[in-house]
SEDRENNU-205728 format. One record per atom (N, C-alpha, C): x negated, y, z negated; residue in one letter; atom name. Coordinates in Angstrom, 2 decimals, padded with zeros to 5 digits, always signed. Atoms other than C-alpha are relative to their C-alpha. Layout:
residues N
> X	Y	Z	A	CA
...
END
This chain:
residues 183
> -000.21	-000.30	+001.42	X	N
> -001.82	+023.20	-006.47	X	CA
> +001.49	-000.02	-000.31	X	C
> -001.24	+000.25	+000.73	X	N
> +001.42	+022.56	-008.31	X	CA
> +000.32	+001.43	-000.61	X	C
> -001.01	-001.32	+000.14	X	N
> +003.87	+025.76	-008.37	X	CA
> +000.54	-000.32	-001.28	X	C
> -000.64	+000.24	+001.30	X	N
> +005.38	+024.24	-011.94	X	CA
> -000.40	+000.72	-000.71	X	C
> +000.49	-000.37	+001.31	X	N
> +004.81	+026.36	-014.93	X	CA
> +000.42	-001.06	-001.49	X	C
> -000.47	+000.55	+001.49	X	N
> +004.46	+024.14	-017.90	X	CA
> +000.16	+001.03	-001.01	X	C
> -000.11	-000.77	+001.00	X	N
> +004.92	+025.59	-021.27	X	CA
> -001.37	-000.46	-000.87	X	C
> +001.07	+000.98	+000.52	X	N
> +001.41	+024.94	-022.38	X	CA
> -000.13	-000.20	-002.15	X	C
> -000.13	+000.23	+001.41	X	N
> +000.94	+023.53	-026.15	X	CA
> -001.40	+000.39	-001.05	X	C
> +001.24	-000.71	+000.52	X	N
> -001.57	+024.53	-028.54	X	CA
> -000.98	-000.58	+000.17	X	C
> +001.42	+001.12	-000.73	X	N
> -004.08	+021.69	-027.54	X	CA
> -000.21	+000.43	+001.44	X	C
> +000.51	-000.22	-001.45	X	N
> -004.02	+022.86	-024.11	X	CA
> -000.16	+001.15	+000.14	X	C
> +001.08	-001.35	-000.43	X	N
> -005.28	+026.36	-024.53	X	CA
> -000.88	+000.29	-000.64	X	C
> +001.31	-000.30	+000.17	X	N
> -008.34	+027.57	-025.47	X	CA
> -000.14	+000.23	-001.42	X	C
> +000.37	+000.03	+001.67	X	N
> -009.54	+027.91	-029.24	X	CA
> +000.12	+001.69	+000.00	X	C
> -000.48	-001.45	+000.41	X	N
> -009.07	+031.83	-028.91	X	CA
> +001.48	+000.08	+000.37	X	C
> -001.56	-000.24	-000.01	X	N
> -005.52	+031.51	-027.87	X	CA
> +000.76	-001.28	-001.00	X	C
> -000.20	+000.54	+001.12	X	N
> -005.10	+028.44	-030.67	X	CA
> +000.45	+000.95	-000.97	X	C
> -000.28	-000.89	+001.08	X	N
> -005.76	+031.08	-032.85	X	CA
> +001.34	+000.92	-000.16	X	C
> -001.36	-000.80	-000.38	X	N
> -002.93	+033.11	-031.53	X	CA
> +000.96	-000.56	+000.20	X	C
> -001.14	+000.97	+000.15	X	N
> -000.68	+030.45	-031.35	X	CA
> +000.36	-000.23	-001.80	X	C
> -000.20	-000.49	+000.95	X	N
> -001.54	+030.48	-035.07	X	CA
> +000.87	+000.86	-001.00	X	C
> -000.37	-001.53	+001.14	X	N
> -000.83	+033.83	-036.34	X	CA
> +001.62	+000.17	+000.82	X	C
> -001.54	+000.16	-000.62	X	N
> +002.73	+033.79	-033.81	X	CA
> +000.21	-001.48	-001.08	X	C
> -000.61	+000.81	+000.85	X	N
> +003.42	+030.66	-035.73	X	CA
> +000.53	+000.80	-001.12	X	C
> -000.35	-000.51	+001.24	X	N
> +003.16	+032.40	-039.09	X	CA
> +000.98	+000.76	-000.07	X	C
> -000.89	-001.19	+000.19	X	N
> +004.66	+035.58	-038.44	X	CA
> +001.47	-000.53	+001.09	X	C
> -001.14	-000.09	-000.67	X	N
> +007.34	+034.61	-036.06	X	CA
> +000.59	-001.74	-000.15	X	C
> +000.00	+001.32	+000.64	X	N
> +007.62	+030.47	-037.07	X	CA
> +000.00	-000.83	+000.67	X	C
> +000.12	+000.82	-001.29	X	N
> +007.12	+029.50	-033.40	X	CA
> -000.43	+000.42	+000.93	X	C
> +000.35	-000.54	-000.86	X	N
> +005.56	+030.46	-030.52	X	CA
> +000.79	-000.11	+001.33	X	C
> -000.63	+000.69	-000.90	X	N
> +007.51	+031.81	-027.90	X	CA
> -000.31	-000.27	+001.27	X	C
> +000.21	+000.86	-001.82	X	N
> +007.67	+030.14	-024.15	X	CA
> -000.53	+001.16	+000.54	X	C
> +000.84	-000.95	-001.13	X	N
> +006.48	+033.30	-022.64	X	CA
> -000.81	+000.42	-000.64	X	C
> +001.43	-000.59	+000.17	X	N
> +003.59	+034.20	-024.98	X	CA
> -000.79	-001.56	+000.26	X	C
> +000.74	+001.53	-000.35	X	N
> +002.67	+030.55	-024.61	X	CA
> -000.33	-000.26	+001.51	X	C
> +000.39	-000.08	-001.32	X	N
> +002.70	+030.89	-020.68	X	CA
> -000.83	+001.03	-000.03	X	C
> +001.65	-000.77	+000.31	X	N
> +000.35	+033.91	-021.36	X	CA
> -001.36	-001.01	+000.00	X	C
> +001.48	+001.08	+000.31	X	N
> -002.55	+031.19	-022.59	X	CA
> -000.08	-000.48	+001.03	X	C
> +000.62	+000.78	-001.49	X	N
> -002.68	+029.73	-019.37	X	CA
> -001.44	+001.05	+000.37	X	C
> +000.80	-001.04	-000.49	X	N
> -005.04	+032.78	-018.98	X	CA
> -001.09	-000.45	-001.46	X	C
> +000.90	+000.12	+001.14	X	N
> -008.00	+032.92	-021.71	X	CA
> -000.16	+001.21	-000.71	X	C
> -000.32	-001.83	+000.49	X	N
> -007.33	+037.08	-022.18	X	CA
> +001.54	+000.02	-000.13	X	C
> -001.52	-000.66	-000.01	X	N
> -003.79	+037.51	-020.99	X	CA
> +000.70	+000.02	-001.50	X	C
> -000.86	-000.33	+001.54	X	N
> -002.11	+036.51	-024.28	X	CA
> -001.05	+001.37	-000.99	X	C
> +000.44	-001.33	+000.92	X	N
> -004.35	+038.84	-026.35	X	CA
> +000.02	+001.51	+000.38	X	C
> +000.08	-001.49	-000.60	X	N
> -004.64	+041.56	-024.03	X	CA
> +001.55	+000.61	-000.34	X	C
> -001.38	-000.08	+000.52	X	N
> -000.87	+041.30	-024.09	X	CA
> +000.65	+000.73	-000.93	X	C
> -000.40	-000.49	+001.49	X	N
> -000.37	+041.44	-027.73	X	CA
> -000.51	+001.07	-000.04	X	C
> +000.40	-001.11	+000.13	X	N
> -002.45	+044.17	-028.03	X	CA
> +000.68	+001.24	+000.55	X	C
> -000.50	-000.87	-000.69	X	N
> -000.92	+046.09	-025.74	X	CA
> +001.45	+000.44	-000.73	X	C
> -001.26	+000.47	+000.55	X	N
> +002.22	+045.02	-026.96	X	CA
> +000.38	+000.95	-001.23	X	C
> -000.13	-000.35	+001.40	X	N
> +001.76	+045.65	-030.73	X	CA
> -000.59	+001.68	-000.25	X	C
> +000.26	-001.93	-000.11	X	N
> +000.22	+049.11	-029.80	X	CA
> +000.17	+001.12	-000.99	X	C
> -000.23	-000.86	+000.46	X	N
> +000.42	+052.36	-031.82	X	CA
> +001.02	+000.79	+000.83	X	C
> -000.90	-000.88	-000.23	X	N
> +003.43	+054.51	-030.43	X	CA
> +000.40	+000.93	-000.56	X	C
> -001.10	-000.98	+000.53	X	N
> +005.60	+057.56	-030.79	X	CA
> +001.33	-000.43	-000.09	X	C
> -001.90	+000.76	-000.07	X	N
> +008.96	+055.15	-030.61	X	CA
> -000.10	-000.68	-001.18	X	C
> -000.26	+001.43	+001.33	X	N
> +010.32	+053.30	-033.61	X	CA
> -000.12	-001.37	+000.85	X	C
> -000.67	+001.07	-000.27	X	N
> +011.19	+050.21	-033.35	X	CA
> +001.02	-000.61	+000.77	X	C
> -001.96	+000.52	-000.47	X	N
> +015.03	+050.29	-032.68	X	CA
> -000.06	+001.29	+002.17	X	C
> -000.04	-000.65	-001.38	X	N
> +013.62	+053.15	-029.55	X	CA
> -000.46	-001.13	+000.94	X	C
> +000.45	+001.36	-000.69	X	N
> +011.42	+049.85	-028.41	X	CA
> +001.05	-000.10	+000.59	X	C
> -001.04	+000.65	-000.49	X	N
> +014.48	+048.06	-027.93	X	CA
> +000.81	+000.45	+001.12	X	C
> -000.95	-000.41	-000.51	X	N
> +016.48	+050.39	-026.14	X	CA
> -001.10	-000.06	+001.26	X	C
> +000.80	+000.33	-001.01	X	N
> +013.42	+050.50	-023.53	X	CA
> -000.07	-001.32	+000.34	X	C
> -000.21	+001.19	-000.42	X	N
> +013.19	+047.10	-023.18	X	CA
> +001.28	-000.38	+000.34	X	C
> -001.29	+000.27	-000.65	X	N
> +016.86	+046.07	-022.64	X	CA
> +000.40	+000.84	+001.31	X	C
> -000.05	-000.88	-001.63	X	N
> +017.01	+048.96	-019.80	X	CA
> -000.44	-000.61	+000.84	X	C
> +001.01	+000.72	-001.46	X	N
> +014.09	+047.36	-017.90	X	CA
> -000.09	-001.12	+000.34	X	C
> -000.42	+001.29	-000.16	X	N
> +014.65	+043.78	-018.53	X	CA
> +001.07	+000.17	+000.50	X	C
> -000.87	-000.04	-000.77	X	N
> +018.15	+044.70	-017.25	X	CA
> -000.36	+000.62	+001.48	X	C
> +000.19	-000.08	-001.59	X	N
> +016.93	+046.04	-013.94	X	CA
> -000.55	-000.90	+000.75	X	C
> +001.03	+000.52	-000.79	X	N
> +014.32	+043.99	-013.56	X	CA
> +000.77	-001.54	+000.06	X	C
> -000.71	+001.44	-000.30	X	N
> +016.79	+040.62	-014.30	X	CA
> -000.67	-000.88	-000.17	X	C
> +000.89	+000.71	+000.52	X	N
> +014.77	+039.37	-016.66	X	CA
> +000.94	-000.81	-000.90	X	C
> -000.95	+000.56	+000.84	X	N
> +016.80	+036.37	-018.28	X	CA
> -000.59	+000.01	-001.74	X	C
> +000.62	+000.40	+001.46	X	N
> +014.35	+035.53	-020.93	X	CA
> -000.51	+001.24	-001.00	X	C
> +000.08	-001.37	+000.96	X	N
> +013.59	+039.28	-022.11	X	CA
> +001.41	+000.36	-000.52	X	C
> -001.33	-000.63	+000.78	X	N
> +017.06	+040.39	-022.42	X	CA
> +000.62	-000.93	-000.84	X	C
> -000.68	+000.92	+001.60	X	N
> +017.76	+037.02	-024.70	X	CA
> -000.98	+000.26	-001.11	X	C
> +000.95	-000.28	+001.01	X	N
> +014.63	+037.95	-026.52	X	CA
> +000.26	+001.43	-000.45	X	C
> -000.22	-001.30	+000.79	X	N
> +015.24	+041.49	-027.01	X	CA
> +001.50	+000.51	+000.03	X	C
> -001.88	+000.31	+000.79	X	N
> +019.24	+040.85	-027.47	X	CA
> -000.12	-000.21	-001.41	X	C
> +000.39	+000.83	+001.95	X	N
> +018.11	+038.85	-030.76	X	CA
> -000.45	+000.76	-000.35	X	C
> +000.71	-000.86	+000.87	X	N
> +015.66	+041.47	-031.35	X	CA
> +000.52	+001.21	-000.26	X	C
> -001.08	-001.16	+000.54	X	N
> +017.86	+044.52	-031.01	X	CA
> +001.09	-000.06	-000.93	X	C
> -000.94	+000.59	+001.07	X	N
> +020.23	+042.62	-033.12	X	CA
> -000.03	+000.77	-001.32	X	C
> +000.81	+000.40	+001.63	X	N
> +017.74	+042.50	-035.89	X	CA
> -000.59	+001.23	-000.34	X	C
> +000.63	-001.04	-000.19	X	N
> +016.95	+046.16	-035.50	X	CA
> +001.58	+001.40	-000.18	X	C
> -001.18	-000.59	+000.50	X	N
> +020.66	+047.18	-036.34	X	CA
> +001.60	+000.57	+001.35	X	C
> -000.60	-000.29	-000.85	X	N
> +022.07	+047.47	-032.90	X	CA
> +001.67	-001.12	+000.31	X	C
> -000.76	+000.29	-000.38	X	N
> +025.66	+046.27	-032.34	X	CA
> +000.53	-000.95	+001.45	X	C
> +000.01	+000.56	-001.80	X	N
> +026.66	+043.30	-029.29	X	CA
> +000.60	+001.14	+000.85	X	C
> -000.01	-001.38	-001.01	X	N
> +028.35	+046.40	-027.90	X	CA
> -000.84	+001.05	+000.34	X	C
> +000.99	-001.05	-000.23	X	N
> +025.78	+048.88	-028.03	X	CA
> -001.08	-000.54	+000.79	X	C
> +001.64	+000.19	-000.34	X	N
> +022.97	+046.45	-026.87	X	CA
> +000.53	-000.41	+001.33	X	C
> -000.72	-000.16	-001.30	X	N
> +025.62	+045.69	-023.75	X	CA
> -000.32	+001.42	+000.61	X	C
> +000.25	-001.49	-000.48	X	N
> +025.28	+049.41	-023.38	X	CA
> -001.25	+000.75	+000.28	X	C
> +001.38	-000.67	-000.24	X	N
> +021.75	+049.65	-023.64	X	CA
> -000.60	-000.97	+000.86	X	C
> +000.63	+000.98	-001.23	X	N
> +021.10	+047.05	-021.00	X	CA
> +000.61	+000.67	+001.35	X	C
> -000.38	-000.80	-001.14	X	N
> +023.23	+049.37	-018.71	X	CA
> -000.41	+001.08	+000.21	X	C
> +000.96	-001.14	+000.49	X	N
> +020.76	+051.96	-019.54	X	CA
> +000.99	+001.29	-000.46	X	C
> -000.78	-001.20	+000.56	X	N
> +023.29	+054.11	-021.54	X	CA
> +000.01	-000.52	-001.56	X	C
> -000.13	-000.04	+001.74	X	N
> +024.17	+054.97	-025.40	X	CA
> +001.07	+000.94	-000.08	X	C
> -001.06	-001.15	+000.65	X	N
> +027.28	+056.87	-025.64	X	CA
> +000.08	+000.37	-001.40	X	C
> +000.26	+000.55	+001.57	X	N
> +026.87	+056.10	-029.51	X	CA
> -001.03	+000.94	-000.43	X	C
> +000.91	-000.83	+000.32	X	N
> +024.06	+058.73	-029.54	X	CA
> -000.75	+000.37	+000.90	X	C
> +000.89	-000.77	-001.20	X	N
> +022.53	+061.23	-027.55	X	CA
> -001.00	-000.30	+000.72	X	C
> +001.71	-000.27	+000.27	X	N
> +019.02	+061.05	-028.14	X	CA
> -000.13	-001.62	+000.91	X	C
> +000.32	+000.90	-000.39	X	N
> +018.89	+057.24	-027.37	X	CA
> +000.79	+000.12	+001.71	X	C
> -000.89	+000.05	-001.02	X	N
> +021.45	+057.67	-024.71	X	CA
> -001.15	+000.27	+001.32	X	C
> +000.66	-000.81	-000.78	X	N
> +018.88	+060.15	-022.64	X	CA
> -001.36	-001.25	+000.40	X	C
> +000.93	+001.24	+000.28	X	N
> +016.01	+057.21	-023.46	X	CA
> +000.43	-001.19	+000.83	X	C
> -000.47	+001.26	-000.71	X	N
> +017.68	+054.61	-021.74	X	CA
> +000.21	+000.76	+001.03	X	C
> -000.01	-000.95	-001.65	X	N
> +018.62	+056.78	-018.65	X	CA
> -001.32	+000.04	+000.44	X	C
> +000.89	+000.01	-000.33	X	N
> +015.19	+057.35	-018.85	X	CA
> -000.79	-001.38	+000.42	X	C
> +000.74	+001.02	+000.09	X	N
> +013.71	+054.08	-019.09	X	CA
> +000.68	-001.22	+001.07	X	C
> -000.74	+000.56	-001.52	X	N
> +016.53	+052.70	-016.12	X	CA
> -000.71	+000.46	+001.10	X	C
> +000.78	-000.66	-001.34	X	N
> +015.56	+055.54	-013.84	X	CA
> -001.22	+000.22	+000.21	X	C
> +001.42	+000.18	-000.30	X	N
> +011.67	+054.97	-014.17	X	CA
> +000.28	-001.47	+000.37	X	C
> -000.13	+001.46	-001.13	X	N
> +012.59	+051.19	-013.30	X	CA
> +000.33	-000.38	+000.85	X	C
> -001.30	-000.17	-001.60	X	N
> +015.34	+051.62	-010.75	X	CA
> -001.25	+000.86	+001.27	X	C
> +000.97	-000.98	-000.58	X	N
> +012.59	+054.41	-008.98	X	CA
> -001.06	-000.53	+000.16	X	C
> +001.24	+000.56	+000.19	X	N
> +009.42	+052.41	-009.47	X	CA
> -001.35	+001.15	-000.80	X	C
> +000.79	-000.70	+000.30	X	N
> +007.90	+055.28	-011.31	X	CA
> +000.55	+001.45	+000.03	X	C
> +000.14	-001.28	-001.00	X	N
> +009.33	+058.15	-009.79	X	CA
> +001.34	+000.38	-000.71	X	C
> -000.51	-000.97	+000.85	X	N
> +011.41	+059.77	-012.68	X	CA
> +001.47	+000.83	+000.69	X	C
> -000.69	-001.01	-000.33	X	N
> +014.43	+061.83	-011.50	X	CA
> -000.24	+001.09	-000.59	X	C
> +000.18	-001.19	+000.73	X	N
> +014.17	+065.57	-012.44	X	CA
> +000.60	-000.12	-001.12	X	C
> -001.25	-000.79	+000.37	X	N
> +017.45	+065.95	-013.74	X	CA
> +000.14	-001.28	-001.45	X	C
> -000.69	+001.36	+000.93	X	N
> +017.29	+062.50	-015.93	X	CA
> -001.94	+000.70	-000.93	X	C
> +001.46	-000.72	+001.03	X	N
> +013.40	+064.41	-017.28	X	CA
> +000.91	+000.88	-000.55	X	C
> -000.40	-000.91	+000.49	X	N
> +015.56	+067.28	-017.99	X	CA
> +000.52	-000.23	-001.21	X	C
> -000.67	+000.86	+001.18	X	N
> +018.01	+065.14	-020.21	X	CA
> -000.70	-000.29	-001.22	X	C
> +000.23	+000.57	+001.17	X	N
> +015.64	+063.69	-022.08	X	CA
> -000.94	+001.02	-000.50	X	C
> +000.66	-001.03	+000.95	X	N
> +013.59	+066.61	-023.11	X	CA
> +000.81	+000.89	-000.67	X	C
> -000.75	-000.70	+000.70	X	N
> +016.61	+068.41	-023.90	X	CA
> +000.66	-000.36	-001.12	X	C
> -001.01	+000.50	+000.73	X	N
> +017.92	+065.96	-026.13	X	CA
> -001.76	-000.30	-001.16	X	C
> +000.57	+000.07	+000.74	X	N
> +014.56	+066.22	-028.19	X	CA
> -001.60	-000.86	-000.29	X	C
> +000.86	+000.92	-000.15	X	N
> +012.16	+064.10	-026.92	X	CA
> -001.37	+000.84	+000.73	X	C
> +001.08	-000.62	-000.20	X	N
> +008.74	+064.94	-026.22	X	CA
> -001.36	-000.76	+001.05	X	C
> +001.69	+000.84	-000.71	X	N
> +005.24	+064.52	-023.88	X	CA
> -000.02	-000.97	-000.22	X	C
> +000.47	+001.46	+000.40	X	N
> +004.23	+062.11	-025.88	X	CA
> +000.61	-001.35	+000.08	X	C
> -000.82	+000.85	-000.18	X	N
> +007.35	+060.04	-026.08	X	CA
> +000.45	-000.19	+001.73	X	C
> +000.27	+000.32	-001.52	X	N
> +007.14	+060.36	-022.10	X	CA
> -000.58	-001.11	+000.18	X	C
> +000.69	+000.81	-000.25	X	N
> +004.12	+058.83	-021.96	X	CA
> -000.13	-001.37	-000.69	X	C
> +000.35	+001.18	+000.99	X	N
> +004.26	+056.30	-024.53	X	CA
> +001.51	-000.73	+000.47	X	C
> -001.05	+000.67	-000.83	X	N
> +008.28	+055.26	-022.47	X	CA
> -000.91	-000.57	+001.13	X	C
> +000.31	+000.55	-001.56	X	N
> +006.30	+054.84	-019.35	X	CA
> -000.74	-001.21	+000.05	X	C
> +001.09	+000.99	+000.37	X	N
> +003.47	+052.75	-021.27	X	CA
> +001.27	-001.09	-000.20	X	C
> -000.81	+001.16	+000.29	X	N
> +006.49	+050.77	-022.38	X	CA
> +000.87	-000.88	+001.14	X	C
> -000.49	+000.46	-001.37	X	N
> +007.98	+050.50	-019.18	X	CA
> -000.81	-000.69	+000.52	X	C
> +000.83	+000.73	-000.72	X	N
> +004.94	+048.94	-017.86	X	CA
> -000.34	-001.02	-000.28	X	C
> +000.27	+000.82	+001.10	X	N
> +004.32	+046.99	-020.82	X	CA
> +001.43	-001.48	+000.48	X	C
> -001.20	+001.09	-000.54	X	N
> +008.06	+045.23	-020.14	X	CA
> +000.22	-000.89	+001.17	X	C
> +000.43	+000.32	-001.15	X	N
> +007.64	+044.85	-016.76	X	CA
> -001.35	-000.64	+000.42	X	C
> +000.67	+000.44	+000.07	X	N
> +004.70	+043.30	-017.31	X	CA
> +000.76	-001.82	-000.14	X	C
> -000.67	+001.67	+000.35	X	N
> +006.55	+040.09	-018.92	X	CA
> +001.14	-000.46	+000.27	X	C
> -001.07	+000.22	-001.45	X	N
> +009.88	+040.57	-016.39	X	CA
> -000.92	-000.98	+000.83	X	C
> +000.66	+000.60	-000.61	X	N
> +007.58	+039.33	-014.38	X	CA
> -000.22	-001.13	+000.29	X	C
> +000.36	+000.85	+000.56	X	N
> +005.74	+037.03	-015.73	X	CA
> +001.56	-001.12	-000.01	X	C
> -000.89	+001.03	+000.43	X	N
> +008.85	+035.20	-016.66	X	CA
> +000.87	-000.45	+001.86	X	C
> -000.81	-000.01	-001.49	X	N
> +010.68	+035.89	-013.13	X	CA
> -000.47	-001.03	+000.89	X	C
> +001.14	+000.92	-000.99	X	N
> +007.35	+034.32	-011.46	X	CA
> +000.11	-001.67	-000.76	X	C
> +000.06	+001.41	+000.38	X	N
> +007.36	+031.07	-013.88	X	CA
> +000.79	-000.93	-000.53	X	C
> -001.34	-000.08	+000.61	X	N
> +010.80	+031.00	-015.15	X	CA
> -000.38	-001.45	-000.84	X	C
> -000.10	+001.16	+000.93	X	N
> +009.50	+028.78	-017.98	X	CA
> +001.54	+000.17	-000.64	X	C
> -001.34	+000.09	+000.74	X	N
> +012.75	+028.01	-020.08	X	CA
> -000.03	+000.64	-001.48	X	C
> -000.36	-001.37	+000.69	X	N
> +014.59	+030.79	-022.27	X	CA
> -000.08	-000.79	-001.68	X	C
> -000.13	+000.23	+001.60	X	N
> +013.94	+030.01	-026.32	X	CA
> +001.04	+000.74	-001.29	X	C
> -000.77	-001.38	+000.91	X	N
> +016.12	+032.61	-027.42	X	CA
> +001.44	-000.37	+000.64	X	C
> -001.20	+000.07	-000.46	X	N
> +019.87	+032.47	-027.27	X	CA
> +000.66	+000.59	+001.21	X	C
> -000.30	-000.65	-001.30	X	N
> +020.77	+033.39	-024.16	X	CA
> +000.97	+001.17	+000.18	X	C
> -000.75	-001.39	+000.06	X	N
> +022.20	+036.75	-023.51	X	CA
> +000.87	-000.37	+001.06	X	C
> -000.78	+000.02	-000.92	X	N
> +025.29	+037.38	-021.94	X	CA
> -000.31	+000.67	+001.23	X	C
> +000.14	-000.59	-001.56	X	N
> +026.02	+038.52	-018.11	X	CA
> +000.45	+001.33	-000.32	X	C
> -000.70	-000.83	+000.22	X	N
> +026.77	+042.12	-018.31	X	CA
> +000.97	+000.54	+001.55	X	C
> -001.61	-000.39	-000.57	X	N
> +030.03	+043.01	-016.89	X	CA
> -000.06	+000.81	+001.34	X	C
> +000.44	-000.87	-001.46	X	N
> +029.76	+044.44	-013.08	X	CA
> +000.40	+001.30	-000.33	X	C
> -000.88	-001.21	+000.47	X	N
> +032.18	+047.35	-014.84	X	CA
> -001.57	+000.79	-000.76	X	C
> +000.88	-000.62	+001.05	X	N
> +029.29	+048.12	-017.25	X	CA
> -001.14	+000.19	+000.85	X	C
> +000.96	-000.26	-000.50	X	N
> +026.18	+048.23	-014.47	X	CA
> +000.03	+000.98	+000.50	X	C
END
């Protein structure tokens, strides 16, 4: 069997992931290379999204800061250009989203503690430091936003992965290297 990952096209996956090639058209005006390597599967992309698009206790702009942590550990090229652009677009600064790929936020507490968190559940494989739980409950964060970081952590690391294993090619502007000073 051939180790290549194509980037498959909407004729070559299945009429339920058509559809989902679809509705990513609309809403986003292209489908990208790694939900499109999803369809190789006949679930994965939907299960995905679903998962993905989820109900949470995190905004939006908290998303981000989870994702850039774990795509930065995990040395995910094509997440941290995808959620570079998307933290962008979510009000975050090229310095700040440098900072939140080094799992820090000097710029604000609350997120600051969030990214510590969401490093040291990736760096650990699960396994939390006390002292970095302590942080982030002290800085306001709650159970729920525990569990719904960890779901996200898994969620990210889900499509690190994915991309690591098939390294289809990055659609998104490519993020910079961050700075050995800044890791």
């Amino acid at each position: 069997m051939n180790s290549t990952f194509n980037v498959p096209t909407r004729n070559e996956v299945s009429a339920g992931n058509q559809a989902i090639f679809d509705n990513l058209e609309k809403a986003l005006g292209f489908v990208p290379n790694i939900f499109a390597t999803y369809a190789h599967s006949e679930n994965a992309l939907k299960n995905y999204l679903e998962l993905s698009n989820a109900k949470t206790s995190l905004n939006n702009k908290e998303k981000e800061v989870v994702n850039l942590a774990v795509s930065q550990v995990n040395e995910c090229t094509y997440c941290l250009s995808a959620h570079t652009a998307i933290a962008g677009m979510n009000g975050f600064t090229p310095e700040q989203i440098l900072e939140l790929r080094a799992g820090r936020a000097s710029f604000d507490s609350k997120l600051d503690a969030l990214a510590k968190l969401a490093k040291n559940i990736t760096d650990n494989r699960g396994a939390a430091s006390p002292e970095v739980l302590e942080q982030f409950f002290a800085n306001g964060w709650t159970k729920e936003n525990l569990i719904d970081t960890i779901v996200l952590v898994g969620d990210k690391t889900i499509t690190n992965y994915l991309h690591k294993t098939t390294q289809v090619p990055v659609d998104f502007p490519l993020a910079q290297a961050l700075e050995p000073t800044l890791v």
